[in-house]
Each structure stands twice: as structure tokens, then as C-alpha cells.
C-alpha positions in Angstrom: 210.3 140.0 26.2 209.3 136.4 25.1 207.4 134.9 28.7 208.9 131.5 27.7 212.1 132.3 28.0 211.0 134.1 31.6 209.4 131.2 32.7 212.6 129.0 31.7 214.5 131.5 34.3 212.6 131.2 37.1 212.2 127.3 37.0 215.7 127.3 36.6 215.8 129.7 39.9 213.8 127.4 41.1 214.9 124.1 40.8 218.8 124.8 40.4 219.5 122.6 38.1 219.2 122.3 34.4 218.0 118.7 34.1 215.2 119.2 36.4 214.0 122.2 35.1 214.3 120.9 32.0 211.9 117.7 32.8 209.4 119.7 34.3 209.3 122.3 31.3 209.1 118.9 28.8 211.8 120.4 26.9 215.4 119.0 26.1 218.1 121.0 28.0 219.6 122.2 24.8 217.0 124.1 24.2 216.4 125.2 27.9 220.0 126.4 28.1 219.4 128.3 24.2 216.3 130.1 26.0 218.8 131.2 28.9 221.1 132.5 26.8 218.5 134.3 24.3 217.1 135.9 27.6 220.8 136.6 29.5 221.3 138.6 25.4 218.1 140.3 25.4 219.1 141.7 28.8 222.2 142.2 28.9 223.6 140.6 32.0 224.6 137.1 33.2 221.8 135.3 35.1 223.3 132.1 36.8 226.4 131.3 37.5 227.8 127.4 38.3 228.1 126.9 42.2 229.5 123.1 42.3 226.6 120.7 40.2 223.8 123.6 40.9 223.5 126.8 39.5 223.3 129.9 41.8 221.4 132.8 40.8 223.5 136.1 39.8 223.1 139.6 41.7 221.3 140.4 38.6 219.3 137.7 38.7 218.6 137.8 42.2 217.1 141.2 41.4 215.2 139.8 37.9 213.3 136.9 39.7 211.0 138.7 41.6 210.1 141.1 38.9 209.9 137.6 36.1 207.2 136.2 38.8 205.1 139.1 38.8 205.0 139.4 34.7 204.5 135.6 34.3 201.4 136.1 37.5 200.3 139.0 35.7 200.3 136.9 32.5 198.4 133.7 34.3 195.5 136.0 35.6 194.9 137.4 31.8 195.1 134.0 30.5 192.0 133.1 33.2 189.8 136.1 32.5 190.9 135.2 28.8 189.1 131.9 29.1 186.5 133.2 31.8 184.9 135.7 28.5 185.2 132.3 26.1 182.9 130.7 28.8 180.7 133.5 29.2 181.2 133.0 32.5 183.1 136.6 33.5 181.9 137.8 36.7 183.5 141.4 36.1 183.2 143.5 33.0 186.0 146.4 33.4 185.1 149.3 30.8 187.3 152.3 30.5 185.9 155.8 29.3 186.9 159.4 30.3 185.3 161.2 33.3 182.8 162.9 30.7 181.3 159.5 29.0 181.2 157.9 31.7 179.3 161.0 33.5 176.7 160.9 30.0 176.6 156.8 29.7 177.0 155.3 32.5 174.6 155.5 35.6 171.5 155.0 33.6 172.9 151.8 31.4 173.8 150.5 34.7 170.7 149.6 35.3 169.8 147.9 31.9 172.9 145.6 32.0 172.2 144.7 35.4 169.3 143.2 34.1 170.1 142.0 31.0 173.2 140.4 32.5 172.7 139.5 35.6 175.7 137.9 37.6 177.7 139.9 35.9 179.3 143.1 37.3 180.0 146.3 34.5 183.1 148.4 36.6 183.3 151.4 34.2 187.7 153.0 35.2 187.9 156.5 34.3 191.3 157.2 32.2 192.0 159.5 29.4 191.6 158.5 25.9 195.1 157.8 24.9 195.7 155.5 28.1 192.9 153.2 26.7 194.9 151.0 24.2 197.7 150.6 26.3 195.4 149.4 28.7 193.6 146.9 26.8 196.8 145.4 25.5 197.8 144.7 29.5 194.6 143.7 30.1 193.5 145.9 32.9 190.1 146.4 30.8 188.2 144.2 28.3 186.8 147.2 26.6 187.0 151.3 26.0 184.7 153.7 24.7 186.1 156.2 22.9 185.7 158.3 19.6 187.8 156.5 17.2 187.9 159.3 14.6 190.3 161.1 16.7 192.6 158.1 18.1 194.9 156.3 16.0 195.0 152.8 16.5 196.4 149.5 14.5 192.9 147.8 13.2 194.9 144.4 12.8 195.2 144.6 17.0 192.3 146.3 17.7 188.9 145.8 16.9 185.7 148.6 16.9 182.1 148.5 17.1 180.8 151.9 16.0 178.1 152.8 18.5 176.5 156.6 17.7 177.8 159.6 16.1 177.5 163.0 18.7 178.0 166.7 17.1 180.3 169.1 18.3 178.4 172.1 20.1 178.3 175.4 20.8 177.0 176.7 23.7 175.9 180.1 24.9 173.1 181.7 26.9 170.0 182.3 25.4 170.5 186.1 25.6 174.3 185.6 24.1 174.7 187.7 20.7 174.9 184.5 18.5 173.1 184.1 15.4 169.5 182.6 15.5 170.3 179.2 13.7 170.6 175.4 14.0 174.1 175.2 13.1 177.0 177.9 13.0 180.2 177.2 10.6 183.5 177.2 12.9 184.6 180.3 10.8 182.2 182.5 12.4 182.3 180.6 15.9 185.6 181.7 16.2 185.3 185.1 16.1 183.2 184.6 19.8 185.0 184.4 22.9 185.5 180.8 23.2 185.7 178.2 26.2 187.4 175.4 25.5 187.9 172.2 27.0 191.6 171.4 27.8 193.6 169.1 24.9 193.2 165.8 26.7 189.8 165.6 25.8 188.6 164.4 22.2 186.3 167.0 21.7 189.5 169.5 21.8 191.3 167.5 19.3 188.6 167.3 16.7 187.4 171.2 17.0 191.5 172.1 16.6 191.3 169.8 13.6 188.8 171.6 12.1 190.0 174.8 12.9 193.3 173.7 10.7 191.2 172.4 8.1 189.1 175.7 8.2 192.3 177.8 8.6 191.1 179.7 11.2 192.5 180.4 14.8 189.6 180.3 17.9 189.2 183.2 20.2 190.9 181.7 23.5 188.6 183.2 26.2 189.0 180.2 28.7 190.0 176.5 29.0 189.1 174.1 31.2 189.6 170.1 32.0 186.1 170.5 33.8 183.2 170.8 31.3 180.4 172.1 33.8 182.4 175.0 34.6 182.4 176.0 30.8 178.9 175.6 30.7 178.6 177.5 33.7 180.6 180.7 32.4 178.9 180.1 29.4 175.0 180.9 31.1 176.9 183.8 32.7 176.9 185.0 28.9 181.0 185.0 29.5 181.4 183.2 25.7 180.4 180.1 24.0 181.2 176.7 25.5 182.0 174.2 22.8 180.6 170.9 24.3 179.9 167.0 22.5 176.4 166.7 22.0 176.1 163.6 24.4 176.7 166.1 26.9 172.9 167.1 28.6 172.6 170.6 28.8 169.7 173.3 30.8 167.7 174.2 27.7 166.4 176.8 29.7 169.6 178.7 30.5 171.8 177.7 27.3 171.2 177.4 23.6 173.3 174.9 21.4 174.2 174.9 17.9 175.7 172.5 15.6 179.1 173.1 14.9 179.8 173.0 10.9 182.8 173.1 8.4 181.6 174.0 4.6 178.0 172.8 5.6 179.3 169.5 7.6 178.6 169.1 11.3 181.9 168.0 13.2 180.9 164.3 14.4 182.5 162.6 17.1 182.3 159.2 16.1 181.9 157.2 19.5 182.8 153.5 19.4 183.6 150.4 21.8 187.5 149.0 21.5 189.1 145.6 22.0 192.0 144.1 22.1 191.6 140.8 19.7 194.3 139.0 21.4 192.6 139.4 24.6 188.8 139.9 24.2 186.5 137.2 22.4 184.7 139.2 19.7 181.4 137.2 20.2 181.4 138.6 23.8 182.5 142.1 22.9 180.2 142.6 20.1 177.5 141.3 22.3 177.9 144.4 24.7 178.5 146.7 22.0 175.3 145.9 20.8 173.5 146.4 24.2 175.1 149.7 25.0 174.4 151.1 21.2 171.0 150.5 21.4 170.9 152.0 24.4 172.7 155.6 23.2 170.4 155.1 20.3 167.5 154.8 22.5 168.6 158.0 24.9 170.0 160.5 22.4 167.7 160.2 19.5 168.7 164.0 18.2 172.0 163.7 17.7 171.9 162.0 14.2 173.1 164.5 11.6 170.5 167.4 11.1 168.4 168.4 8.3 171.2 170.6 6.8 173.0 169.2 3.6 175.7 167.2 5.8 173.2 164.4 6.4 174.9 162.3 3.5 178.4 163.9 3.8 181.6 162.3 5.0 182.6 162.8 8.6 185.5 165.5 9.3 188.1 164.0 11.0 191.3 164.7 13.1 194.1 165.3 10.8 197.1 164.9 13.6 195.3 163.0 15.8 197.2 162.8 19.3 200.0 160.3 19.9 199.0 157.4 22.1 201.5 158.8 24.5 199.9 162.3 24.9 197.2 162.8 28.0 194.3 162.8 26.6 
């Protein structure tokens, strides 16, 4: 829905009258009275009606103009954080990031951006991966995190700052019958009792990817949305928890392996996201930069491993999940 044409409405509202509206719009009424119309089209329903030399708002419009305000406030306050990043002068920083990067990121870097930007407050809003570009686009964050080889999203939008690549894992307890390797291919994972995380996490969609490409299916033993009670059953010696790597583990009660297809360890490849029409890049790109060297700094291991996948192409999601689905 075009805001001009909103705006147009609810001076008219306003006002009453064309003329005036009109005059304070700087625009002629011919083409005040065209945006009317194109709106009163788009929507299906008359807005004004003539009550002597004034116009008088429709029942339908009556029940639009509240709703118009709200988008065109809505609109105003993104226009003033807009400008606020241009400045550099934002005093809040909204990040969004699901429960688990924000658990593994978060509280620590807190610290560094405090002091590398201070005056400046990072509020890190937990949501589900495929919320995150609908949120950008209405502005209620400046930036996700989120692995991008698993959500689909259009580049001429959206841009992405790649900030470290984290392995699929699997982990068991140290006494679990599981080969005594590095790395274990996902064809002979899935012949363990597995415990999965549910499908709304990213880590799901990229090891049901694989398991596609591998044409193999996983030994179900257990799914959960909460990651610490996998690793929990998994210590218990119940099955094998497959977990991200940037997910901090008890090496004394659980042993982790790099998950592989044909010699190639499954890579979630994490990265910041923007929305170009609402973010400056010069801004973005400057915290990308901060929080990458940070996750480069704190999880120096989970580069790709000695094996012959250090050089290889990442796997990726082949049906990654619809921007719709919960992720």
C-alpha cells in the first residue's frame, strides 16, 4: 500500500476539504483527488463522501483512519532511526538471533561492544530464524544473525556479512559405542539412536538436508526445541545429540565429532543480515566486523579440520524452509 496515497487520506480526514489538504500536501488537487481514488481501488470501498462543501469520512473510512495513522507513525519512527544510523548517532542497536546464538554469542560480546561503543545500547530479541527478514523489512531490528546457507533470502533486498563457519556435531558420552574418530559420515551416524533438535532450528534443516543428499533416514530416538536437554540424555548414554559446534559442551562428560557427507563436514555458515532499504551498510558492516572478530577470537577450532574437506565446497540446504515456516 503506497504511504502517499495514506497520508493524502488522512490529511483529507483531517482537514475536510480538498483544497486545503491539497495546499498543505503542495500538490494540485487533481492529483490529490487521483491518489484518493487509486487508494478507494486498491481497497475496495468508498472513503469520503460529500456532506455540503466538506467531505465527511465514510463508515469505512472512519474505521481506516486510525489504522492509516498508525502505519504512517510506524513509518515516521523508521524514517528517524533511518537517519539516527546515517549519523552514527543510534542510541539502540536491536539484534535478532534465536534462543541458542544468542545463549553462545551474546553475554560475553556484551561486554566488548560496550566498550568499543559506548553510548550505544546492543538489545539482542530472540525470534526464530524465519521471523528475521520479515522483521528487518518492518524495521523492528537493524540486524539478524543467522546461518544464511539454510535461509533463502532475495540478495538485491538483503545484504550479508559472513562471520564464521560452525560444524554440525555429534554428541555422545564418552563411554557411548561410537567410533574412536574426529569426524563420523552421516551414513553411519544414523544408524545410532539419534536426538534431534526440533525443525525450527537451522541446525535441523541442514542435517535433514544432508540426510536427503546422503539418502539416508536418521534413527529418531528423541526431539527436542531445548538443546541442553539433548545433551543431557546424551551423557546419560541415551543416543547421540547432534548439536552446532558454537554450542560449548562438558568435554568431560561428552565427546563430539564432526559430522561429514563424502569426506565434507556439514558447515553452518553463520552471517549478520540487513535490510538495504533500512540499514546504512557503512554502519552494519562496522558491527559485523566487531562481532566476527570476536567469534573468531572465541571459537578458534571450528574452522574446517584436517580431513580432506578443508578446501571443499560447503553442503547446503537443498529445500531450505519457507520464510513462513517457524524456524
Amino acid at each position: 500500500m503506497n504511504l502517499r496515497n495514506l497520508k493524502t487520506f488522512v490529511t483529507v480526514a483531517e482537514y475536510g476539504t480538498v483544497s486545503k489538504a491539497a495546499t498543505l500536501l503542495h500538490i494540485t488537487q487533481p492529483a490529490l483527488s487521483r491518489q484518493i481514488t487509486s487508494l478507494e481501488l486498491e481497497l475496495g470501498f468508498k472513503l469520503f463522501e460529500r456532506a455540503g462543501r466538506r467531505l465527511a469520512l465514510t463508515r469505512g473510512g472512519e474505521q481506516l483512519l486510525g489504522e492509516a495513522r498508525s502505519v504512517l507513525a510506524g513509518a515516521a519512527a523508521l524514517r528517524e532511526r533511518a537517519q539516527a544510523l546515517r549519523r552514527g548517532d543510534i542510541q539502540m542497536l536491536r539484534i535478532a538471533g534465536s534462543a541458542l546464538t544468542i545463549e553462545a554469542i551474546i553475554p560475553e560480546f556484551l561486554h566488548r561492544f560496550a566498550e568499543l561503543v559506548p553510548g550505544v545500547r546492543l538489545v539482542p530479541i530472540e525470534a526464530d530464524s524465519p521471523r528475521h527478514l520479515d522483521m528487518l523489512e518492518r524495521g523492528e531490528v537493524h540486524l539478524a544473525i543467522n546461518p544464511i546457507n539454510v535461509l533463502p533470502f532475495d540478495d538485491r533486498h538483503f545484504a550479508s556479512y559472513l562471520l564464521q563457519r560452525f560444524h554440525l556435531m555429534a554428541a555422545c558420552a564418552r563411554s557411548f559405542a561410537l567410533e574412536q574418530a574426529e569426524t563420523i559420515d552421516i551414513g553411519a551416524l544414523v544408524q545410532h539412536p539419534l536426538l534431534l533438535l526440533g525443525s525450527r532450528y537451522s541446525t535441523r534443516n541442514l542435517f535433514d538436508a544432508a540426510c536427503q543428499l546422503a539418502n539416508v533416514r536418521p534413527n529418531t530416538a528423541f526431539e527436542s526445541g531445548a538443546v541442553h536437554t539433548l545433551l543431557r540424555l546424551a551423557e546419560e548414554g541415551h543416543g547421540v545429540a547432534v548439536i552446532p559446534s558454537i554450542l560449548r559442551t562438558d568435554r568431560n562428560k561428552i565427546r563430539t565429532l564432526v559430522v561429514t557427507h563424502r569426506q565434507q563436514p556439514l558447515q553452518l555458515m553463520l552471517a549478520s543480515l540487513w535490510d538495504r532499504r533500512r540499514m546504512d551498510s557503512r554502519a552494519a558492516e562496522g558491527f559485523s566486523e566487531m562481532i566476527a572478530e570476536y567469534l573468531q577470537e572465541t571459537f578458534p577450532l571450528v574452522q574446517p579440520t584436517k580431513t580432506k574437506a578443508a578446501d571443499a565446497p560447503e553442503i547446503v540446504a537443498m529445500q531450505p524452509p519457507a520464510r513462513t515456516r517457524q524456524a
